[in-house]
N, CA, C and O atoms as a GROMACS GRO file, in nm:
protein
  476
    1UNK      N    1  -2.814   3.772  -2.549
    1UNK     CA    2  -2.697   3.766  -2.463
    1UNK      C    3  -2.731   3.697  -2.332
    1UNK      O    4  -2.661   3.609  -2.281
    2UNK      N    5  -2.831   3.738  -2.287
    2UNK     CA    6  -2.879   3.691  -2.125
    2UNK      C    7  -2.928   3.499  -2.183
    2UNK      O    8  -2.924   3.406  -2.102
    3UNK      N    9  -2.955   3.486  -2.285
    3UNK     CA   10  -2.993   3.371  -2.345
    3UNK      C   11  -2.881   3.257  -2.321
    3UNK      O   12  -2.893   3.149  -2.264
    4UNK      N   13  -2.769   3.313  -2.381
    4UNK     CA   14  -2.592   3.246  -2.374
    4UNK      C   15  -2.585   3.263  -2.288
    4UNK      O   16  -2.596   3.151  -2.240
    5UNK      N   17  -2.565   3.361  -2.170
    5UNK     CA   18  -2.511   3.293  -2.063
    5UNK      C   19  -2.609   3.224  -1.957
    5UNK      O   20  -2.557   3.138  -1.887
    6UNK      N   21  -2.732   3.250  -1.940
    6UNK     CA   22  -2.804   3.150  -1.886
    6UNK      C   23  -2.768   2.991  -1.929
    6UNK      O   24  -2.770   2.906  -1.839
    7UNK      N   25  -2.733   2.948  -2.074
    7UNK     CA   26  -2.677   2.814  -2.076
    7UNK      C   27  -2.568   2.788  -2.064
    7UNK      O   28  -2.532   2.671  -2.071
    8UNK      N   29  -2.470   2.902  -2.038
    8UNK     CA   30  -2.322   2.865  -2.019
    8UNK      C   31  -2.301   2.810  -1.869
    8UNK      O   32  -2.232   2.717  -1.828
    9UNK      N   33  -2.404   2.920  -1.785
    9UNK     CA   34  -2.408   2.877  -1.614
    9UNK      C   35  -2.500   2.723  -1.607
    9UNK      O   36  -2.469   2.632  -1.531
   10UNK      N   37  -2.579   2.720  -1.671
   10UNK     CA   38  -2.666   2.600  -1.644
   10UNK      C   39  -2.614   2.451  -1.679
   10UNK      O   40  -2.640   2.341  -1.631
   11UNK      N   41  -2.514   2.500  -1.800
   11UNK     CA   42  -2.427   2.364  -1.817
   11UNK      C   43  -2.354   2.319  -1.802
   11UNK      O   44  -2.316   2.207  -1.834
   12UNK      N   45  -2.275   2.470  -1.698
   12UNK     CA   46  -2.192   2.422  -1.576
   12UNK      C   47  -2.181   2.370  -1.457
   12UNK      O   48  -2.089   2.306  -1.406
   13UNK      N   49  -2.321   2.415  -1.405
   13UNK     CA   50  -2.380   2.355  -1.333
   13UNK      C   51  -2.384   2.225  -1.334
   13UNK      O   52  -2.327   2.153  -1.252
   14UNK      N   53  -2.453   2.187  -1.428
   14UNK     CA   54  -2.509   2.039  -1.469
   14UNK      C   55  -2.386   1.940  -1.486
   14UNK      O   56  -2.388   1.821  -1.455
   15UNK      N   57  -2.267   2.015  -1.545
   15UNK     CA   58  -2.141   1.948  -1.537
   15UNK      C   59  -2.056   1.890  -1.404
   15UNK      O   60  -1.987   1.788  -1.399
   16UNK      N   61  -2.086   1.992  -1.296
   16UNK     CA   62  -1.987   2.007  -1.169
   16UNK      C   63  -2.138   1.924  -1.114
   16UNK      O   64  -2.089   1.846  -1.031
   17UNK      N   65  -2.246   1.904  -1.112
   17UNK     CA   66  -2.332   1.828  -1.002
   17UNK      C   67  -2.315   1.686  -1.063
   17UNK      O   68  -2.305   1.585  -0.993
   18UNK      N   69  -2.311   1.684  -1.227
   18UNK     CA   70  -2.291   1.498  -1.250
   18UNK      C   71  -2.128   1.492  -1.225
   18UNK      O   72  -2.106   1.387  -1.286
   19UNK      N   73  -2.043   1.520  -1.192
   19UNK     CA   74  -1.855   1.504  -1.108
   19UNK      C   75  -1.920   1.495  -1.011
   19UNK      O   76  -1.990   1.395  -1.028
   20UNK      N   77  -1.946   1.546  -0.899
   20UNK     CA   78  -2.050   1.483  -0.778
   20UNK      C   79  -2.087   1.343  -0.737
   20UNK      O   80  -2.041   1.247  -0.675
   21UNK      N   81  -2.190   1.378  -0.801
   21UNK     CA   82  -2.250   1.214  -0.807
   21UNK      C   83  -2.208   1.106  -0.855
   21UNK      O   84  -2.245   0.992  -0.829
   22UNK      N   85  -2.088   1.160  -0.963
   22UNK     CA   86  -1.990   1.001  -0.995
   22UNK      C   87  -1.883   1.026  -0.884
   22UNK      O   88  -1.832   0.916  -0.863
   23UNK      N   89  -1.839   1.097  -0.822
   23UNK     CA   90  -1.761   1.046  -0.731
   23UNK      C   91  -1.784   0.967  -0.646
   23UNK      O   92  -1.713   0.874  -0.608
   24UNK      N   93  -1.932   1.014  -0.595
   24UNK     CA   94  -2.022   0.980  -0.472
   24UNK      C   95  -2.009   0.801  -0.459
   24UNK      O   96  -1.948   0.723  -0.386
   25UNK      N   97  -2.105   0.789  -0.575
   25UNK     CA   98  -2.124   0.680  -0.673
   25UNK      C   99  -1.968   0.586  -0.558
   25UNK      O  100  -1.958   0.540  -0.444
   26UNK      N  101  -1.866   0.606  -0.697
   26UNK     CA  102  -1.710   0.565  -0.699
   26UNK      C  103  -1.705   0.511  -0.526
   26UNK      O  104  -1.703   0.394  -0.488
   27UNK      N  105  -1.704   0.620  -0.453
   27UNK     CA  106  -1.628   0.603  -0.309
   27UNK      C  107  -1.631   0.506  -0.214
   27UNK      O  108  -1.750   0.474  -0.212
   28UNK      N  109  -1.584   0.451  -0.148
   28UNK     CA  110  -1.648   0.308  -0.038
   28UNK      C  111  -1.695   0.370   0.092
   28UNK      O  112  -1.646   0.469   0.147
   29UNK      N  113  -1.816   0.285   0.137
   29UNK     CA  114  -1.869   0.355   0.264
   29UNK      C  115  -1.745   0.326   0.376
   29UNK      O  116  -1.626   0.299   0.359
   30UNK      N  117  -1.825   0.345   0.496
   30UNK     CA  118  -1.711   0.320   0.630
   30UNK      C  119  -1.687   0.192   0.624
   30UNK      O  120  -1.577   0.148   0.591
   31UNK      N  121  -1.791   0.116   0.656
   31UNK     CA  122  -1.779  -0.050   0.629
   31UNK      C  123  -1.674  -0.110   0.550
   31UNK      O  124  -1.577  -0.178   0.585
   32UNK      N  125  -1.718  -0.067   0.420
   32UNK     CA  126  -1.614  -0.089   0.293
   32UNK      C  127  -1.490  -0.065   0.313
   32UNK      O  128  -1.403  -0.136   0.263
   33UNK      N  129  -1.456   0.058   0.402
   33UNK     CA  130  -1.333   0.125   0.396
   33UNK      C  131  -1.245   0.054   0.477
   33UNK      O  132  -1.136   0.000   0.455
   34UNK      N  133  -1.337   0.068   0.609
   34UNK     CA  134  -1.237  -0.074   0.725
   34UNK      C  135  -1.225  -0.202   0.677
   34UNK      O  136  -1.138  -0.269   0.734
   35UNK      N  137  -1.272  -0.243   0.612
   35UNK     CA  138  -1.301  -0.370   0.556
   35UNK      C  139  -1.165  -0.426   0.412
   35UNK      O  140  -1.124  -0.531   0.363
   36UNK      N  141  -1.144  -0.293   0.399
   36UNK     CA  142  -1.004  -0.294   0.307
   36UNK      C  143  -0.901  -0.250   0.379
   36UNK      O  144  -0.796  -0.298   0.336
   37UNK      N  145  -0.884  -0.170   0.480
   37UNK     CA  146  -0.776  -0.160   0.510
   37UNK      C  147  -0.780  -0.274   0.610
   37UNK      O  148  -0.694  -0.252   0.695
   38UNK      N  149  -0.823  -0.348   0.627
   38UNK     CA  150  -0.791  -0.445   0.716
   38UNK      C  151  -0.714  -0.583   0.648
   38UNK      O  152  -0.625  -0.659   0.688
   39UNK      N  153  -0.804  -0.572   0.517
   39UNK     CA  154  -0.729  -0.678   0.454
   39UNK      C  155  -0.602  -0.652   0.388
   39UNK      O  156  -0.562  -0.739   0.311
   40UNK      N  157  -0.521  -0.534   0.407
   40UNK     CA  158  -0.363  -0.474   0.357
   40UNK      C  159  -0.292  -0.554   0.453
   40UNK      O  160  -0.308  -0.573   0.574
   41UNK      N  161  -0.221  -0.590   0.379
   41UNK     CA  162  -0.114  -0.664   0.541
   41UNK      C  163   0.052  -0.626   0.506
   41UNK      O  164   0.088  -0.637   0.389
   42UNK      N  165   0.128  -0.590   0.586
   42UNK     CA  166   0.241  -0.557   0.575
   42UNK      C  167   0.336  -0.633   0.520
   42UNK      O  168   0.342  -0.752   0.551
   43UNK      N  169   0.427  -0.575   0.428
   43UNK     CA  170   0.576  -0.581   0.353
   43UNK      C  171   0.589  -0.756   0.343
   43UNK      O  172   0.566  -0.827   0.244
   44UNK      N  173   0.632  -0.798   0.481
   44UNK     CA  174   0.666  -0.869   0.554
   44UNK      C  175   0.577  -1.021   0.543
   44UNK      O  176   0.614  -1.137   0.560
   45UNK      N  177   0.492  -0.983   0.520
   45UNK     CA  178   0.383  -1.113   0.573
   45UNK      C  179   0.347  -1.155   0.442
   45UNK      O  180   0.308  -1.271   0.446
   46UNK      N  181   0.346  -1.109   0.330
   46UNK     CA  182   0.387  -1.162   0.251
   46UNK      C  183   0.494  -1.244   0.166
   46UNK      O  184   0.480  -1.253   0.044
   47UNK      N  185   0.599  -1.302   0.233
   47UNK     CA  186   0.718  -1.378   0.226
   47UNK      C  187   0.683  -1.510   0.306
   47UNK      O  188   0.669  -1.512   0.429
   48UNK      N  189   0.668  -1.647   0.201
   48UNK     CA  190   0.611  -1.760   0.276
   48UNK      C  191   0.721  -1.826   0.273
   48UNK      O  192   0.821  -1.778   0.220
   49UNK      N  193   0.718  -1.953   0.335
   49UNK     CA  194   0.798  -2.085   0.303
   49UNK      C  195   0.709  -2.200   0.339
   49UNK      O  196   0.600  -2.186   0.395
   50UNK      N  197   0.752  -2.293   0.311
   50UNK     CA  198   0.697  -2.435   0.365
   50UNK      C  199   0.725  -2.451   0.488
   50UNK      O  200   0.846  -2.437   0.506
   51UNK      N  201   0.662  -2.477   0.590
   51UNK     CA  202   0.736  -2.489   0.701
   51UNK      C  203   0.754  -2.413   0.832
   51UNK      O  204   0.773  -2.449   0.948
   52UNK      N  205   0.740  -2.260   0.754
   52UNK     CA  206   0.759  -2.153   0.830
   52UNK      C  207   0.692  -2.098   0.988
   52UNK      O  208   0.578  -2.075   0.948
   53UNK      N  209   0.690  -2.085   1.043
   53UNK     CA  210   0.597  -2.035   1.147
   53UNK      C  211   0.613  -1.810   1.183
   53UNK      O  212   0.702  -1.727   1.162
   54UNK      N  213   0.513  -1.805   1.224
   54UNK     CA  214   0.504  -1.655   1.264
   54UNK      C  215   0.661  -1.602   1.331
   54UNK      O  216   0.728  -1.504   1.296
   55UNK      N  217   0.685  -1.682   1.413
   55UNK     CA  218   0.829  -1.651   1.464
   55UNK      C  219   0.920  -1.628   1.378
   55UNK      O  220   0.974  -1.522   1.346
   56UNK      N  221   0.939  -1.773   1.331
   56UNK     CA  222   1.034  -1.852   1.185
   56UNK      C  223   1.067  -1.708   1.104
   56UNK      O  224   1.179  -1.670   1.069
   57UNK      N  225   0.961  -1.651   1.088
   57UNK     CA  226   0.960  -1.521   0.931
   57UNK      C  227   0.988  -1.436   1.012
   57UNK      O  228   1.092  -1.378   0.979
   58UNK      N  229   0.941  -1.397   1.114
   58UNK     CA  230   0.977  -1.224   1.173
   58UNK      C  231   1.125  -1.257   1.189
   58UNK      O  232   1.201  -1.188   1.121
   59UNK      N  233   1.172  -1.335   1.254
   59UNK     CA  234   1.303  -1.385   1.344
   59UNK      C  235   1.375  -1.337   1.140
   59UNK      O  236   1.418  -1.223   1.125
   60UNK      N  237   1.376  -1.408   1.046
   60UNK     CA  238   1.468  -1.429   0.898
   60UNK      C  239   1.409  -1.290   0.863
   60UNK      O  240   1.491  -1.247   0.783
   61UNK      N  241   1.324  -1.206   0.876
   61UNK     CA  242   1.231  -1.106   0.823
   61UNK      C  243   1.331  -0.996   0.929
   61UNK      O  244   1.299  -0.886   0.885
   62UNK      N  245   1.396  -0.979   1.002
   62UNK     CA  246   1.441  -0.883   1.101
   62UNK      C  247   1.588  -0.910   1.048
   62UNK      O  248   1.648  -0.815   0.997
   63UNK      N  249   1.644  -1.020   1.055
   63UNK     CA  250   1.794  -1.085   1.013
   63UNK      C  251   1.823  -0.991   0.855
   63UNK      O  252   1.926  -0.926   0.841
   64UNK      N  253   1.732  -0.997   0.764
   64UNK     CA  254   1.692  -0.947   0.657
   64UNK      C  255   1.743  -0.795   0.626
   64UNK      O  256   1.798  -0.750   0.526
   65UNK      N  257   1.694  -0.716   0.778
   65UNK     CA  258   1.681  -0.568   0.742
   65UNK      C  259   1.524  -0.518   0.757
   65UNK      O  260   1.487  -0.404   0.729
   66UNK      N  261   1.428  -0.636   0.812
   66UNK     CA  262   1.303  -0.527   0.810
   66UNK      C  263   1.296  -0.534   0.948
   66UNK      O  264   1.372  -0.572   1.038
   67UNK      N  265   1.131  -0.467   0.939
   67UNK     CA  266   1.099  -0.411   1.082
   67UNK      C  267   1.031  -0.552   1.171
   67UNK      O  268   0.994  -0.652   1.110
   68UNK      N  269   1.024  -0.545   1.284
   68UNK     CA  270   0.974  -0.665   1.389
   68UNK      C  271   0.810  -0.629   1.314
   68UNK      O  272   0.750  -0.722   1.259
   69UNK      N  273   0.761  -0.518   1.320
   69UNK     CA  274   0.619  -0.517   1.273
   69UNK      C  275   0.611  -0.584   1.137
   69UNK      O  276   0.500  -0.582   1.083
   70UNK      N  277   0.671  -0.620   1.099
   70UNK     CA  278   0.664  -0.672   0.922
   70UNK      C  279   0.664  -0.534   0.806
   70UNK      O  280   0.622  -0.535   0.690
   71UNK      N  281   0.700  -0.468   0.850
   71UNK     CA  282   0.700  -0.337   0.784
   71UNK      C  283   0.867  -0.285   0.722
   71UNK      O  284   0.954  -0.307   0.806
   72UNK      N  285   0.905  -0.240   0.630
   72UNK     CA  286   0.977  -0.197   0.565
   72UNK      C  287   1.149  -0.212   0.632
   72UNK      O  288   1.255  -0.269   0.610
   73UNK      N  289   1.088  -0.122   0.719
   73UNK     CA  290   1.234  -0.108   0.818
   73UNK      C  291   1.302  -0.007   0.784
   73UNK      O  292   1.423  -0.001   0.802
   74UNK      N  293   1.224   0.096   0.725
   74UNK     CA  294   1.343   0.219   0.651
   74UNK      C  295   1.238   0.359   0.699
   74UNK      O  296   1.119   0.382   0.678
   75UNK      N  297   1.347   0.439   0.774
   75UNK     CA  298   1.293   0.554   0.818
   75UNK      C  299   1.150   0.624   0.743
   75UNK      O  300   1.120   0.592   0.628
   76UNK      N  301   1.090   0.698   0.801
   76UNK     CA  302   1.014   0.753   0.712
   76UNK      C  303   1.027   0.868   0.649
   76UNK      O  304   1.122   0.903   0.719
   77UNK      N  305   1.007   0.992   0.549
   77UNK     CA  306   1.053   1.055   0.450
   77UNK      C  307   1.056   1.208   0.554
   77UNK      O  308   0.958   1.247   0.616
   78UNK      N  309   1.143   1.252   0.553
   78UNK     CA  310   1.179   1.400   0.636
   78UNK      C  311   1.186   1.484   0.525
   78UNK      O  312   1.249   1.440   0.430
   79UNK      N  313   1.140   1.585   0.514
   79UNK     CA  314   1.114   1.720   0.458
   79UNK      C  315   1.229   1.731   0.379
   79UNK      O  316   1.237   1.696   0.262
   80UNK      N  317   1.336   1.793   0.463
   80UNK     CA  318   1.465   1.848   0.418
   80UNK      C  319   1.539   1.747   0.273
   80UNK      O  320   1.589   1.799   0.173
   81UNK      N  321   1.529   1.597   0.298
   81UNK     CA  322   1.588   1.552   0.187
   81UNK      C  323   1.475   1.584   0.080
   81UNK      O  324   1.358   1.622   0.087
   82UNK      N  325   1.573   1.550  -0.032
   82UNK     CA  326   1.488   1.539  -0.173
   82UNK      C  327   1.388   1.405  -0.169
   82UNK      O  328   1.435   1.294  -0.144
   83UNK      N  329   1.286   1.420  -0.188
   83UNK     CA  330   1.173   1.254  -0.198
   83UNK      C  331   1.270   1.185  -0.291
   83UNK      O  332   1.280   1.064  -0.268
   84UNK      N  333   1.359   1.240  -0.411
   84UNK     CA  334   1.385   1.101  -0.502
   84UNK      C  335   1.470   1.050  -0.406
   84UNK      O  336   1.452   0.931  -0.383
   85UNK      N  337   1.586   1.124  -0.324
   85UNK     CA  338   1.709   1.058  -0.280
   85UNK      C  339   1.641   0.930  -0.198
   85UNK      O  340   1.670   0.810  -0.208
   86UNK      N  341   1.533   1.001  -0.107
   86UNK     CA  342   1.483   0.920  -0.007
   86UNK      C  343   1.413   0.782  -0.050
   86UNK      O  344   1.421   0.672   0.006
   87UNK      N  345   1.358   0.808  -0.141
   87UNK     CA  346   1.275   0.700  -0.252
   87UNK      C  347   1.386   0.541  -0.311
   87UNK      O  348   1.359   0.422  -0.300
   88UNK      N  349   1.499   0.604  -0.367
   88UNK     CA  350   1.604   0.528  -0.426
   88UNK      C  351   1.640   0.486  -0.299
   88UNK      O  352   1.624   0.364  -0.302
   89UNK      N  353   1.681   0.521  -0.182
   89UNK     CA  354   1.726   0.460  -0.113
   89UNK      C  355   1.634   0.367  -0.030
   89UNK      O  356   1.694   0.307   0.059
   90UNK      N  357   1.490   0.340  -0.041
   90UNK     CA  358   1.404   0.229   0.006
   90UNK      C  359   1.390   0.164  -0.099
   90UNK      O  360   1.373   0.051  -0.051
   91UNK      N  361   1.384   0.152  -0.203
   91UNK     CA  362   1.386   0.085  -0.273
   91UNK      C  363   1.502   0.020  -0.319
   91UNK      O  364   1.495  -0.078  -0.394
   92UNK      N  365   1.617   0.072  -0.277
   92UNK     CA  366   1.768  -0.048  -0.243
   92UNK      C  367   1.735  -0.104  -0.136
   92UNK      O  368   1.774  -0.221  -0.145
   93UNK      N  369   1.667  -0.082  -0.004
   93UNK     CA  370   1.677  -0.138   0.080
   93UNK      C  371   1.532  -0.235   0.093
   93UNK      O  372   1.519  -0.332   0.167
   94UNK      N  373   1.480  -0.207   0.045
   94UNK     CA  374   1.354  -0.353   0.001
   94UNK      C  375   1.410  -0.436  -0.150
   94UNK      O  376   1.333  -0.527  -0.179
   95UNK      N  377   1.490  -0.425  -0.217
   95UNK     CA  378   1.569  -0.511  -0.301
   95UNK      C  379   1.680  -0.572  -0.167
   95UNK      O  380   1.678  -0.695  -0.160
   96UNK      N  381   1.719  -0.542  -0.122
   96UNK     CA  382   1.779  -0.602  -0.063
   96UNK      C  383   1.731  -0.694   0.047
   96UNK      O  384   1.780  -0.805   0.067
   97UNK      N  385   1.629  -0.639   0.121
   97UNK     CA  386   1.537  -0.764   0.221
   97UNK      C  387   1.484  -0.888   0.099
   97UNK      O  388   1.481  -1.008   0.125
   98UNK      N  389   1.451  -0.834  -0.019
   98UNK     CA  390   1.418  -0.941  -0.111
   98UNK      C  391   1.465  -1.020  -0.144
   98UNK      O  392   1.415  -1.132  -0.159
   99UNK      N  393   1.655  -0.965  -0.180
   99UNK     CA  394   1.729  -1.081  -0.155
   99UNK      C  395   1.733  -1.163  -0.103
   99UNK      O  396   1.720  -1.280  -0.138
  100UNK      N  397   1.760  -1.100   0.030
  100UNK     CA  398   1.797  -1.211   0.156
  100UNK      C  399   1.706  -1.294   0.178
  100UNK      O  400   1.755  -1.398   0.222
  101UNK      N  401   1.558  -1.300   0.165
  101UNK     CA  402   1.446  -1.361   0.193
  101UNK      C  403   1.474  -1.483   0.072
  101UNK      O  404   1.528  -1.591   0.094
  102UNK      N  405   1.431  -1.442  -0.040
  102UNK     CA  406   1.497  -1.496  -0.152
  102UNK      C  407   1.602  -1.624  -0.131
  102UNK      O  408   1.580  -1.737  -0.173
  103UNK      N  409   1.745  -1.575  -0.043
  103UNK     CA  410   1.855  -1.648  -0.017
  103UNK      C  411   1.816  -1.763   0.087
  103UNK      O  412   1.884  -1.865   0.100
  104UNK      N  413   1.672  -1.727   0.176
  104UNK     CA  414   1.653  -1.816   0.275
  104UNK      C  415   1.538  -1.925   0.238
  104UNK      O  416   1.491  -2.007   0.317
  105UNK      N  417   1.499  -1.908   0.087
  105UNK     CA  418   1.383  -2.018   0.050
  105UNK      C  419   1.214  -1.944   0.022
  105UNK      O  420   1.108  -1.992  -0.020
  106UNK      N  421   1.253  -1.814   0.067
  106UNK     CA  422   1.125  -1.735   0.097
  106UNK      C  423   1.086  -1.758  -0.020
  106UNK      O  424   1.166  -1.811  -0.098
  107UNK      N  425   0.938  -1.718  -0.071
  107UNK     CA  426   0.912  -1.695  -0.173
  107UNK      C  427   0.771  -1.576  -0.136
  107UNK      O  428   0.689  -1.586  -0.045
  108UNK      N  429   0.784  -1.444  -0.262
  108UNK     CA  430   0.675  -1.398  -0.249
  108UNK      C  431   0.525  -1.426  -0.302
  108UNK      O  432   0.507  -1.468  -0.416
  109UNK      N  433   0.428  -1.403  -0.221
  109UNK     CA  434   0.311  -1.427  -0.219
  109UNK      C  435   0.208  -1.302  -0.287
  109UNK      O  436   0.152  -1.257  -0.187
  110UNK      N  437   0.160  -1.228  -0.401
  110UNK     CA  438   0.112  -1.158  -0.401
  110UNK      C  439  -0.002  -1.099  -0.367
  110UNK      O  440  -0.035  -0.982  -0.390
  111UNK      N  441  -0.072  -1.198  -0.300
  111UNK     CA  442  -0.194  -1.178  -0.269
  111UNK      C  443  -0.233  -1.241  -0.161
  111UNK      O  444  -0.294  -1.345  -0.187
  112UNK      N  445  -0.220  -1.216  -0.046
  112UNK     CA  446  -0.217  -1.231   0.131
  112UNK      C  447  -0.345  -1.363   0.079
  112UNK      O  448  -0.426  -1.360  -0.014
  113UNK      N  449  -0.313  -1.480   0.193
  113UNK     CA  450  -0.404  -1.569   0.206
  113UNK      C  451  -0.359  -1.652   0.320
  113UNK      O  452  -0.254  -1.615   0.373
  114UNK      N  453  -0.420  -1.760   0.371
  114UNK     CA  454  -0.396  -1.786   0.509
  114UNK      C  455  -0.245  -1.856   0.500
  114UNK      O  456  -0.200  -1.883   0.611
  115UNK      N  457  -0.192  -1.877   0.431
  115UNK     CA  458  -0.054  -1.885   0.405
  115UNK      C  459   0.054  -1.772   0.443
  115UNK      O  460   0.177  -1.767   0.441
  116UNK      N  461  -0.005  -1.723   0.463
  116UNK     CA  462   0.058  -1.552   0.501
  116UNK      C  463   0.102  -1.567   0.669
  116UNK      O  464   0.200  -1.532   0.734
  117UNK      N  465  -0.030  -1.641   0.703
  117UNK     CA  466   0.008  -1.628   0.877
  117UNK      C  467   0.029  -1.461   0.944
  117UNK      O  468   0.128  -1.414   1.000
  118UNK      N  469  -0.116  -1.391   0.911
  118UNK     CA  470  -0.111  -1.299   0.941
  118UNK      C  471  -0.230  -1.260   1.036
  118UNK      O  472  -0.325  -1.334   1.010
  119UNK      N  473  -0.255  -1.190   1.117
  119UNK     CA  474  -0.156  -1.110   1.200
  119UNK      C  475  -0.127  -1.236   1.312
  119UNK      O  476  -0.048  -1.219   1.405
   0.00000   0.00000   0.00000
């Protein structure tokens, strides 16, 4: 008996210390970490044209419905509503900046590059 559970604890052990070390492994240092959130760039700055300048897009990017920061433009999520109501309704309202961007020649960019004209 003391036999079984000495390997039941020991190979639990051995289970929960290798989850450990693959997380460890997995995670990005600080470096890494600033180093990605730096390269995220907002909503906004991804919508190019030919032509365009930093002004050009915020100025059609605000006309649109988003934010001067290049960011969404839609409140952020308050407790009291339901997340779906709140959810459906940013996501009508970023279909709809898409439009309009869309209507002005914009085109999206999926993957930020100096075409972006960011920050």
């Amino acid at each position: 008996m003391k036999k079984i559970f000495f390997i039941l604890v020991s190979s639990s052990l051995i289970f929960l210390l290798t989850g450990c070390f693959v997380s460890e492994l997995g995670s990005m240092s600080g470096k890494e970490r600033i180093e990605y959130l730096k390269s995220i760039k907002p909503y906004g700055a991804h919508w190019i044209k030919e032509g365009m300048t930093k002004e050009s897009r915020r100025f059609d990017f605000v006309e649109c419905g988003g934010g001067v920061d290049l960011q969404e433009g839609y409140a952020e999520w308050v407790s009291p509503m339901p997340y779906e109501t709140y959810s459906a309704g940013k996501t009508q309202h970023i279909r709809a900046i898409a439009a309009c961007m869309r209507s002005r020649n914009y085109v999206w960019l999926d993957n930020c590059d100096a075409r972006c004209l960011y920050p």
